[in-house]
C-alpha positions in Angstrom: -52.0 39.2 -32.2 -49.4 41.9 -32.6 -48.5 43.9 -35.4 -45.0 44.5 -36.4 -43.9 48.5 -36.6 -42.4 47.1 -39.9 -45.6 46.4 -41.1 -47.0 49.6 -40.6 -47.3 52.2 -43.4 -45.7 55.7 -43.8 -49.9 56.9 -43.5 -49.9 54.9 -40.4 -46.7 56.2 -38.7 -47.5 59.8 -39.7 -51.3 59.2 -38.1 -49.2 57.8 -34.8 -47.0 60.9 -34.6 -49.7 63.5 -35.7 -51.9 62.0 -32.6 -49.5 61.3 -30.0 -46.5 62.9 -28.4 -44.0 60.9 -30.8 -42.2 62.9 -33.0 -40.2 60.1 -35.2 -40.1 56.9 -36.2 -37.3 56.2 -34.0 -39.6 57.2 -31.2 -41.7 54.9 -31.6 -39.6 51.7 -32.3 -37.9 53.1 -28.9 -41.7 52.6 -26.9 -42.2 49.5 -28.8 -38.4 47.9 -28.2 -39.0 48.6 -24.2 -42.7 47.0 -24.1 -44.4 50.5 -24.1 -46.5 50.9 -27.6 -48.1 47.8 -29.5 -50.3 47.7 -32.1 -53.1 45.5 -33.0 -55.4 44.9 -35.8 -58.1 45.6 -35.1 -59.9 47.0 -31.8 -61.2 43.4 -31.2 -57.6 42.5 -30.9 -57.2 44.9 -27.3 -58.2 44.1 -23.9 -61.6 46.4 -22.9 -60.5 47.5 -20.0 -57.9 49.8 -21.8 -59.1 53.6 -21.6 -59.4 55.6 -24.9 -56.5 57.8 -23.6 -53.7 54.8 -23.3 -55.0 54.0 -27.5 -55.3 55.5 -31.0 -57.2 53.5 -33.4 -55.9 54.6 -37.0 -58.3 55.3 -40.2 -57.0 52.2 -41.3 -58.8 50.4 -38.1 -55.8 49.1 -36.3 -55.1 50.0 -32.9 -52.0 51.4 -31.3 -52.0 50.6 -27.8 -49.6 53.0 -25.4 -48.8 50.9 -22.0 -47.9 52.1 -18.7 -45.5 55.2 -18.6 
């Protein structure tokens, strides 16, 4: 089950940017409107068979899950 960038706090958002090549907000709606970035609740939430390098799992344990591109 997905979670919605709107649900997502200002921590969270700052912990995407801080570990990712995003540099906004607007980035990253921009990923998630074309398919490309989705994030999850938890890491039980993603497929396995994603490497560490195509996800960023937040402090707050929910996973943010960068596909293709």
């Amino acid at each position: 089950m997905e979670i919605s960038l709107s649900d997502l706090t200002q921590a969270e958002i700052q912990e995407i940017i801080d570990n990712s090549n995003h540099t906004s907000y607007e980035s990253i709606k921009e990923f998630h409107d074309d398919g490309l970035l989705e994030v999850f609740p938890s890491a039980d939430d993603v497929w396995s068979g994603y490497s560490d390098d195509e996800k960023i799992t937040l402090s707050t344990g929910k996973v943010v899950l960068f596909i293709g591109g």
